[in-house]
FISE-298491 format. One record per residue: residue number from 1; residue in three letters; x, y, z of N, C-alpha, C, O in turn. Coordinates in steps of 0.2 Angstrom, whole numbers. Layout:
REM residues N
SITE  num  residu    npx    npy    npz   capx   capy   capz    cpx    cpy    cpz    opx    opy    opz
SITE  NUM     ALA      X      Y      Z      X      Y      Z      X      Y      Z      X      Y      Z
...
This chain:
REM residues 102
SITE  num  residu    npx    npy    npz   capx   capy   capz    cpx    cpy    cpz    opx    opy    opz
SITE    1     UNK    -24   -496    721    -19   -498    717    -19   -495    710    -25   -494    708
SITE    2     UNK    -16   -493    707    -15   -489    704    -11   -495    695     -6   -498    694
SITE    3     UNK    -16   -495    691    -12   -498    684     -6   -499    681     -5   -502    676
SITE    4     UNK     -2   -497    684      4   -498    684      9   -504    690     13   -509    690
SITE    5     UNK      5   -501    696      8   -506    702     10   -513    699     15   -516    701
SITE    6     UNK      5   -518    695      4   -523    695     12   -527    690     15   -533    689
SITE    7     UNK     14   -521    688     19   -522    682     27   -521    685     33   -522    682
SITE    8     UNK     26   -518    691     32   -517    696     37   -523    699     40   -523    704
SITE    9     UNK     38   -527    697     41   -533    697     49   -534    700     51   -537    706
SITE   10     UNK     53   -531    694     62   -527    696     60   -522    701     55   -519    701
SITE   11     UNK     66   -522    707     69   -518    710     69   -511    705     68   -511    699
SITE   12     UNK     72   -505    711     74   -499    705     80   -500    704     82   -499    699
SITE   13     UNK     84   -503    709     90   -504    704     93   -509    697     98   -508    694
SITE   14     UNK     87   -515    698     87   -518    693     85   -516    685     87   -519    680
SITE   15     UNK     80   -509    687     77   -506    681     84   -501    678     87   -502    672
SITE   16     UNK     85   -496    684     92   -493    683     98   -497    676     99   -496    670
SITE   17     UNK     99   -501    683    104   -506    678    102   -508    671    106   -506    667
SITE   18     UNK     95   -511    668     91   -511    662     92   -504    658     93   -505    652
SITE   19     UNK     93   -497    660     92   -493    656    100   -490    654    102   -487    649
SITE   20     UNK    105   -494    661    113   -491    657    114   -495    652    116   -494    647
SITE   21     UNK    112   -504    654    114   -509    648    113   -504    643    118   -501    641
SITE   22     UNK    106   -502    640    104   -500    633    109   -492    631    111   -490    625
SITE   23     UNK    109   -491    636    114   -485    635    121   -488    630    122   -486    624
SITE   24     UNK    124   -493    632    131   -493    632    130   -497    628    136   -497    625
SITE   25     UNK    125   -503    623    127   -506    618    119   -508    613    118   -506    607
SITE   26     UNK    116   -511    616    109   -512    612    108   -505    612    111   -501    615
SITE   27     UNK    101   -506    607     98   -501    605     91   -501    609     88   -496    611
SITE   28     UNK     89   -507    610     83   -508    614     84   -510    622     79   -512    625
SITE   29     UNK     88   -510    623     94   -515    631     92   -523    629     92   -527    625
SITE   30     UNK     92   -522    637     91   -530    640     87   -532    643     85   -528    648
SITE   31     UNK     82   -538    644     77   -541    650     83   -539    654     89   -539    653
SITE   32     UNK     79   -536    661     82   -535    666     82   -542    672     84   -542    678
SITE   33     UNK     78   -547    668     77   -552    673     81   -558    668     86   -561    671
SITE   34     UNK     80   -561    661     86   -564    661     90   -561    655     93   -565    651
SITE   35     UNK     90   -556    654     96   -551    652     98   -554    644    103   -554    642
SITE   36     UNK     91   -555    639     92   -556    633     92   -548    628     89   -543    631
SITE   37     UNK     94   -549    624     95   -543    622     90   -542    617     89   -546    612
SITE   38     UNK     86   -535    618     79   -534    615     80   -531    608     75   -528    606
SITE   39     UNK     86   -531    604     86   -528    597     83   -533    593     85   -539    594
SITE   40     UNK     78   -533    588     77   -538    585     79   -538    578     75   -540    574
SITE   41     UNK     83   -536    578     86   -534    571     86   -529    567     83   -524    570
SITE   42     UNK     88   -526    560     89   -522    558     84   -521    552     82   -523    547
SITE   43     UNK     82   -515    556     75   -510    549     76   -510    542     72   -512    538
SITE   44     UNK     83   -509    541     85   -507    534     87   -515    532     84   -517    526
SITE   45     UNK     91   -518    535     91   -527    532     84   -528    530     82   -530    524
SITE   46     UNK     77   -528    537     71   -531    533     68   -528    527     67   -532    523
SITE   47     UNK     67   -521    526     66   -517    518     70   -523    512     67   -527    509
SITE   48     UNK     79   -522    513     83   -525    509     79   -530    504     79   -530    498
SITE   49     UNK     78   -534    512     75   -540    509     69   -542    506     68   -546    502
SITE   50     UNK     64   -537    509     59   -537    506     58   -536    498     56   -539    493
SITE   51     UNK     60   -528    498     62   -527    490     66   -527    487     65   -525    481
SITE   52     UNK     73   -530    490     78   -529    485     80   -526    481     81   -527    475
SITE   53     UNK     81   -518    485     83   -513    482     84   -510    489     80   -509    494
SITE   54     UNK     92   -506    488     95   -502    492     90   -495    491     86   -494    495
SITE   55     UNK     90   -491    485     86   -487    487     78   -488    490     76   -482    493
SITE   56     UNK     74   -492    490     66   -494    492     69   -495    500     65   -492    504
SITE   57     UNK     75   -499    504     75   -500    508     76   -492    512     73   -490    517
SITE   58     UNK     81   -489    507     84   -483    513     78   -479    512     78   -474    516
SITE   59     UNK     72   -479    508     67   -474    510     60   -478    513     55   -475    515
SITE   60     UNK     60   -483    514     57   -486    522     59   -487    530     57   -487    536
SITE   61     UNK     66   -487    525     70   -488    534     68   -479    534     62   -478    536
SITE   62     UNK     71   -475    533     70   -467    534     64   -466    539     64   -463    544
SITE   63     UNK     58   -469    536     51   -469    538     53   -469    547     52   -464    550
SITE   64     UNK     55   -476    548     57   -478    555     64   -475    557     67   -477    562
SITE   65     UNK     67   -468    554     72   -467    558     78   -468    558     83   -464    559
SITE   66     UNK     79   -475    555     84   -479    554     88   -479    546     85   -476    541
SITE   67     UNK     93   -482    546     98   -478    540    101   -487    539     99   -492    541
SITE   68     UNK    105   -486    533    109   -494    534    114   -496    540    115   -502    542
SITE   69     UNK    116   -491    543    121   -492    547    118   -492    555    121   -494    559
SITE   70     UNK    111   -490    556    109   -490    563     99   -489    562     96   -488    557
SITE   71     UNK     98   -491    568     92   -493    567     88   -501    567     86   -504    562
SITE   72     UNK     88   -503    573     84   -511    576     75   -511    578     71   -508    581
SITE   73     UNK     75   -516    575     67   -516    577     70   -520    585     75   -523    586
SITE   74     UNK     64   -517    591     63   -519    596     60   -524    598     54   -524    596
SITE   75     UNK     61   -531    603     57   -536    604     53   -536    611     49   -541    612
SITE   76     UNK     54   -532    614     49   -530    621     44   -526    619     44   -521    615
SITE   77     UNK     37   -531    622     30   -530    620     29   -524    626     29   -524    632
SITE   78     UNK     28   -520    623     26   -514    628     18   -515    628     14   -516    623
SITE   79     UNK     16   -514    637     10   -515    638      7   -507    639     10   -502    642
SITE   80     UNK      2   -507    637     -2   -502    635     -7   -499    641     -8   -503    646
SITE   81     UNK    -10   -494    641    -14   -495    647    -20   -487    645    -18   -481    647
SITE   82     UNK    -27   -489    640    -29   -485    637    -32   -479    643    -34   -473    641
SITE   83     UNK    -33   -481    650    -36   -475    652    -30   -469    653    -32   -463    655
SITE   84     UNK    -25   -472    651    -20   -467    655    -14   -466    650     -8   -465    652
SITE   85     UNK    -18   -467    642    -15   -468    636     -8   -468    637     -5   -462    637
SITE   86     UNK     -4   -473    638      0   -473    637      4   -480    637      1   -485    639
SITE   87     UNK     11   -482    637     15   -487    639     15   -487    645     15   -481    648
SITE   88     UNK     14   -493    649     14   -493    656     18   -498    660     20   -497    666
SITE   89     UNK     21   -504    655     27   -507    657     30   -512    651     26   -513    646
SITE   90     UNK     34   -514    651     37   -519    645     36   -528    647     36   -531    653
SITE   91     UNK     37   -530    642     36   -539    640     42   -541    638     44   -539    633
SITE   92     UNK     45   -544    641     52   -551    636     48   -556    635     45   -560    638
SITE   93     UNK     49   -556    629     47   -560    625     51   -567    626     48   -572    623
SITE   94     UNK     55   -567    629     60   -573    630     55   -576    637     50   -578    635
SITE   95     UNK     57   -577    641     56   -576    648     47   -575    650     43   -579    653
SITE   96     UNK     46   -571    649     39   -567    648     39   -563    656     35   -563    660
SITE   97     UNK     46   -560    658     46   -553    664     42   -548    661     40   -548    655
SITE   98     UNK     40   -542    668     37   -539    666     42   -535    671     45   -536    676
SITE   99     UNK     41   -528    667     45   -523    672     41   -516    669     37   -516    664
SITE  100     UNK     42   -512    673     39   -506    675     42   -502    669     46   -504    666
SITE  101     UNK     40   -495    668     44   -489    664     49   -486    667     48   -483    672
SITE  102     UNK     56   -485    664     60   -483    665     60   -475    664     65   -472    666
């Protein structure tokens, strides 16, 4: 058995479906089991608010990528798997499904 099998839970075409949701609207998708949407909010709102200051935020959000207009923190706990450094399936934090890598 191989480190990954144990995280295989969705069908492939459950995962499929999971990776057009993300395509077509979230930035992070959706649980493919109960289909909550995994954006946890906006990068540049949390800087905002931290420091209250539009310049301090747009050069933290930058850090991540992200601008005022686009850019969400993700709420899927990605499971890790050191011998094979890498991400090996995700977590809903809702629900707590486990699905494989798309």
């Amino acid at each position: 058995m191989k480190p990954t099998d144990e995280y295989k839970i969705c069908s492939l075409e459950e995962a499929e479906e999971f990776a057009k949701k993300r395509e077509k609207g979230s930035e992070h998708g959706y649980c493919p089991n109960c289909k909550a949407d995994l954006d946890g909010g906006s990068i540049w709102e949390h800087f905002y608010k931290l420091t209250g200051s539009e310049e301090k935020a747009d050069k933290s959000a930058e850090a991540y990528g992200a601008t005022k207009e686009k850019g969400q923190w993700g709420r899927a706990v990605g499971i890790y798997d050191r011998d094979l450094d890498r991400t090996v399936a995700w977590f809903c934090p809702d629900c707590h499904h486990k699905w494989g890598r798309v």
